[in-house]
PANUVO-843298 format. One record per residue (C-alpha): residue in three letters; x, y, z. Coordinates in steps of 0.2 Angstrom, whole numbers, plus 5000, padded with zeros to 4 digits. Layout:
// residues N
@rest:ALA | px:X | py:Y | pz:Z $
...
***
This chain:
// residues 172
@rest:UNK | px:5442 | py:5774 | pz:5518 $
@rest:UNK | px:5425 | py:5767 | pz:5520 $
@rest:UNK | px:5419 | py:5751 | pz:5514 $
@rest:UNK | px:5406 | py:5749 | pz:5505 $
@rest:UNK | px:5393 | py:5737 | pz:5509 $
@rest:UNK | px:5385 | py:5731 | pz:5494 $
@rest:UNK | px:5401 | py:5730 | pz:5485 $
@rest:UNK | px:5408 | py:5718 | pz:5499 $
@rest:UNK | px:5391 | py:5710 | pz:5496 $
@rest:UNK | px:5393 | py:5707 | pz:5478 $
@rest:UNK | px:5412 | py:5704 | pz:5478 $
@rest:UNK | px:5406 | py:5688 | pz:5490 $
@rest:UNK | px:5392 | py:5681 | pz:5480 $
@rest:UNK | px:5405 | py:5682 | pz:5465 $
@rest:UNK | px:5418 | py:5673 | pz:5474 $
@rest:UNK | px:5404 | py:5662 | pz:5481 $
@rest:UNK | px:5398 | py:5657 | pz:5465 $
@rest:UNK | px:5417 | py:5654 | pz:5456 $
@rest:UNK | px:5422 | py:5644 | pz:5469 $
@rest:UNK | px:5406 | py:5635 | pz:5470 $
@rest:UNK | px:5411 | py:5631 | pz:5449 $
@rest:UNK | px:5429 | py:5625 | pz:5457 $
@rest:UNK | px:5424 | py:5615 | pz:5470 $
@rest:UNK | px:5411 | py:5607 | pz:5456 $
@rest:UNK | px:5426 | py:5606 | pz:5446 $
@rest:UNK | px:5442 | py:5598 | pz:5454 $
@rest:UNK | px:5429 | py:5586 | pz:5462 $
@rest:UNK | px:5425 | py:5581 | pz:5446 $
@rest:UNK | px:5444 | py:5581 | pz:5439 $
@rest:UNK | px:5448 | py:5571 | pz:5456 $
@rest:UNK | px:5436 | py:5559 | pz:5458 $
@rest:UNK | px:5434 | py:5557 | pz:5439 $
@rest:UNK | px:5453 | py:5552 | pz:5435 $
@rest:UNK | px:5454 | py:5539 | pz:5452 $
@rest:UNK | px:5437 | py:5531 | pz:5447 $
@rest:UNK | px:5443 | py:5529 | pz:5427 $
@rest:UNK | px:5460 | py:5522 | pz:5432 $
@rest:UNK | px:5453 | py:5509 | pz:5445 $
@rest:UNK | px:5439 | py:5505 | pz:5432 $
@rest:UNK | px:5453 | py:5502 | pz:5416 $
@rest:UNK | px:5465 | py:5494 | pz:5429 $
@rest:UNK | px:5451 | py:5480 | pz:5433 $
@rest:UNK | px:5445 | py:5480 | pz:5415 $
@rest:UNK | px:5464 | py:5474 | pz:5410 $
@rest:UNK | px:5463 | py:5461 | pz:5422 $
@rest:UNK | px:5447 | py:5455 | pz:5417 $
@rest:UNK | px:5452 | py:5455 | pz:5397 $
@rest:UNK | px:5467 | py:5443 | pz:5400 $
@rest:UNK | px:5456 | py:5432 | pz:5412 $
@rest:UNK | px:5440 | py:5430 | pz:5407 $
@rest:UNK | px:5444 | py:5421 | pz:5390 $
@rest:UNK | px:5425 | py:5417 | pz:5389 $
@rest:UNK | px:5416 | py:5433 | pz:5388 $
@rest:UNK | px:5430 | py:5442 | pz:5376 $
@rest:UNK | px:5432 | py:5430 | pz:5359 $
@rest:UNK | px:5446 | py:5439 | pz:5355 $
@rest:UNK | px:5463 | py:5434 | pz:5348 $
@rest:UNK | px:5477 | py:5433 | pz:5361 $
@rest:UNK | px:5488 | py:5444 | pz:5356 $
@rest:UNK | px:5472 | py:5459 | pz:5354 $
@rest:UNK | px:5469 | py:5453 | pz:5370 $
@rest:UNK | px:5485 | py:5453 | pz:5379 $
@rest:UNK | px:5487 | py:5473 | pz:5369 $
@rest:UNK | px:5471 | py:5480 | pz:5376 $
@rest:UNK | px:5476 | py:5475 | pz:5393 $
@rest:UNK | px:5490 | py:5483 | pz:5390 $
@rest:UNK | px:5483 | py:5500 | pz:5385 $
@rest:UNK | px:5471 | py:5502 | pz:5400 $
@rest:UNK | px:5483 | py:5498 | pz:5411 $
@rest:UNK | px:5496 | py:5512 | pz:5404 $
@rest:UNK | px:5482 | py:5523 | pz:5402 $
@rest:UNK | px:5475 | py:5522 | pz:5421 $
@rest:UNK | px:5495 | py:5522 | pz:5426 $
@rest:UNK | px:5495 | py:5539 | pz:5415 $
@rest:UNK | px:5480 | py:5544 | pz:5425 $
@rest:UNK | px:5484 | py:5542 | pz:5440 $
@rest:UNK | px:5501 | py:5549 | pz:5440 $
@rest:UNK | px:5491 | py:5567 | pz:5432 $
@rest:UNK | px:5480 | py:5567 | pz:5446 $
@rest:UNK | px:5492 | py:5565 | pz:5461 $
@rest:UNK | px:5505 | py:5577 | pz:5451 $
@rest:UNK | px:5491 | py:5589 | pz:5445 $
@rest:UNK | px:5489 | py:5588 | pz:5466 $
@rest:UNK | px:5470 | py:5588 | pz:5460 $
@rest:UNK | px:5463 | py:5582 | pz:5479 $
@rest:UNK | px:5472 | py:5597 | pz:5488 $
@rest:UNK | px:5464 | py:5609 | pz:5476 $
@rest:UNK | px:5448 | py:5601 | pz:5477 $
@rest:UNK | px:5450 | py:5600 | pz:5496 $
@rest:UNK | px:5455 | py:5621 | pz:5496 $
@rest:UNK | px:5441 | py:5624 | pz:5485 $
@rest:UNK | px:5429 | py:5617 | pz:5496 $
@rest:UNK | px:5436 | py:5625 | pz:5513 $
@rest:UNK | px:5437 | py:5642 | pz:5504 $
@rest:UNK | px:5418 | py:5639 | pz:5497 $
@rest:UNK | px:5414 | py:5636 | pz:5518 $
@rest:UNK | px:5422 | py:5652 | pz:5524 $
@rest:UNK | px:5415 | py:5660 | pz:5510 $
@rest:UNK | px:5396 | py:5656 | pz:5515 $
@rest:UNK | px:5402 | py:5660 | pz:5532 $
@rest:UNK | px:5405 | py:5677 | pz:5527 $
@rest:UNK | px:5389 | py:5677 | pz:5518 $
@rest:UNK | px:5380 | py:5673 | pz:5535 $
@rest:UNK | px:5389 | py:5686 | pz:5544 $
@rest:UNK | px:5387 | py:5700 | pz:5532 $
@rest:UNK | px:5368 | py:5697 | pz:5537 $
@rest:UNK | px:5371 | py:5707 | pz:5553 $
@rest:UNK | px:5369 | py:5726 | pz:5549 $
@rest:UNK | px:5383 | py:5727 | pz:5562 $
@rest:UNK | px:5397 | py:5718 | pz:5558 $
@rest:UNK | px:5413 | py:5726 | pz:5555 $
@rest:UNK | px:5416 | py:5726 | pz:5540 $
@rest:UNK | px:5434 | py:5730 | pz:5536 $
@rest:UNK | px:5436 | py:5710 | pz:5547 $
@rest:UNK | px:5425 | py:5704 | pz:5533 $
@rest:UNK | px:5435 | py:5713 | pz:5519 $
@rest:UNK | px:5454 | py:5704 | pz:5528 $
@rest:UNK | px:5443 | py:5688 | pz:5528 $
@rest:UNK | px:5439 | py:5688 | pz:5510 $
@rest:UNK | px:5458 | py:5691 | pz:5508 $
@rest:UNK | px:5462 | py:5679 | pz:5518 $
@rest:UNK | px:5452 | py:5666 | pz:5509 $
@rest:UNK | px:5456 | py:5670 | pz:5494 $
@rest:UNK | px:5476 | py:5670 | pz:5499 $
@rest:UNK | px:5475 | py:5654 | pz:5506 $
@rest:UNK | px:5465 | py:5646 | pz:5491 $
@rest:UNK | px:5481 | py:5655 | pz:5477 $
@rest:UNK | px:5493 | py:5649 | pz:5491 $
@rest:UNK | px:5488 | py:5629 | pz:5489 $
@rest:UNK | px:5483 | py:5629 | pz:5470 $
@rest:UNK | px:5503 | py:5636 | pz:5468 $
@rest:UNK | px:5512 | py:5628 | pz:5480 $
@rest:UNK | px:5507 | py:5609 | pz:5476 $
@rest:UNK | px:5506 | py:5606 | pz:5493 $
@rest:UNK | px:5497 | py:5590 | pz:5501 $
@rest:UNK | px:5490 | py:5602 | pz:5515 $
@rest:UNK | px:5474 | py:5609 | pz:5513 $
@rest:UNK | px:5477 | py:5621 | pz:5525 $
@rest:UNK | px:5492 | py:5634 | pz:5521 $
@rest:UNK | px:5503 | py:5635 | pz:5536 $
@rest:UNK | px:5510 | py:5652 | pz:5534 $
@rest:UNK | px:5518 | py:5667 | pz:5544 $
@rest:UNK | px:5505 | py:5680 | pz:5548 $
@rest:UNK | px:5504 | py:5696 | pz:5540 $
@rest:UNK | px:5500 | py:5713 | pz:5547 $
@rest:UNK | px:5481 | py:5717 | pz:5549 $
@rest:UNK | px:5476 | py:5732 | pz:5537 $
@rest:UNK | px:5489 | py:5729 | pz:5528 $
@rest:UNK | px:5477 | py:5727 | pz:5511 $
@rest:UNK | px:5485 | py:5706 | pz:5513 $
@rest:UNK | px:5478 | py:5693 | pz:5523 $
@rest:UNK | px:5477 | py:5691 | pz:5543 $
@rest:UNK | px:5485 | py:5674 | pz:5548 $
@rest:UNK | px:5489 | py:5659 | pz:5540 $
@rest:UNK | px:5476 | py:5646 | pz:5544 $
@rest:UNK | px:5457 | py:5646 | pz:5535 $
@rest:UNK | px:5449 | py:5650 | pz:5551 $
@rest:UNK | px:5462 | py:5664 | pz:5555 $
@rest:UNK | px:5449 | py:5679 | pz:5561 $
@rest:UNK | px:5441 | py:5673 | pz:5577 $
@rest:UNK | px:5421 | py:5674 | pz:5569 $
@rest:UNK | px:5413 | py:5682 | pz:5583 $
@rest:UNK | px:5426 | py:5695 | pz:5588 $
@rest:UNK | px:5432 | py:5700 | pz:5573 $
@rest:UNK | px:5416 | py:5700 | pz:5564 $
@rest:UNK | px:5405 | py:5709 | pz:5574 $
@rest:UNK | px:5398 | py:5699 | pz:5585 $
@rest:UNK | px:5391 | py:5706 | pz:5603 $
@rest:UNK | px:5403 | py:5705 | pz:5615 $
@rest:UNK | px:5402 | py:5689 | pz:5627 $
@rest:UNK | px:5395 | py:5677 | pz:5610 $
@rest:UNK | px:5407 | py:5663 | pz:5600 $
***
């Protein structure tokens, strides 16, 4: 079977740009839940403290703190079980590899059925950590069989890029 070119092409700027969105995404998720709870965390302190400022009854006082600190508890507890820094992590190495391939495919000589395993590859490894709910970025699983329409090896990096990529002999 041959391998079209410019579908490879195309199927790699498509997964370039969705993962581009995800990596935009679970940042924002990440980062946005972790910033929220440590800012409603130091808010309930400063309610209760800072009597000065806040001319409020006790008792408002006292519930406000209250409710920012359950809600940043609440947060924090989605965003470590939600395992949203993993999937921002994966996203981001699958958006690297992606742009590597993008680089590669450059050369009117590469092979292309490497490029094809790689973009299986990525995308495997990227399914395998959004599913698994692991803390690893990187997948550590057994190799599966080359040509065998699933993914090479286990780790990100699993095609050595030269070789396997078309590279001239005697480069890295």
């Amino acid at each position: 079977m041959m391998i079209d070119r410019s579908e490879i092409s195309k199927e790699i700027d498509r997964e370039c740009r969705d993962t581009r969105y995800s990596t935009k995404a679970w940042s924002f998720a990440y980062y946005g839940f972790m910033f929220t709870a440590a800012v409603l965390s130091g808010a309930a302190a400063v309610i209760l403290k800072i009597n000065a400022l806040f001319e409020l009854d006790e008792a408002i006082r006292s519930d406000l703190a209250a409710l920012f600190s359950m809600i940043a508890s609440v947060i924090g507890v989605v965003a470590t079980t939600g395992n949203f820094a993993s999937k921002w992590s994966a996203s981001r190495m699958a958006r690297s590899a992606l742009e590597q391939l993008r680089i590669r495919m450059l050369d009117t000589e590469c092979d292309l059925s490497a490029v094809q395993d790689k973009l299986i590859q990525i995308r495997a490894d990227k399914d395998y950590v959004f599913t698994q709910q692991a803390t690893n970025p990187l997948p550590n699983r057994p190799p599966i069989a080359r040509g065998s329409g699933q993914a090479v090896s286990g780790e990100m990096e699993a095609i050595p890029a030269a070789a396997a990529l078309g590279a001239p002999k005697g480069t890295s």
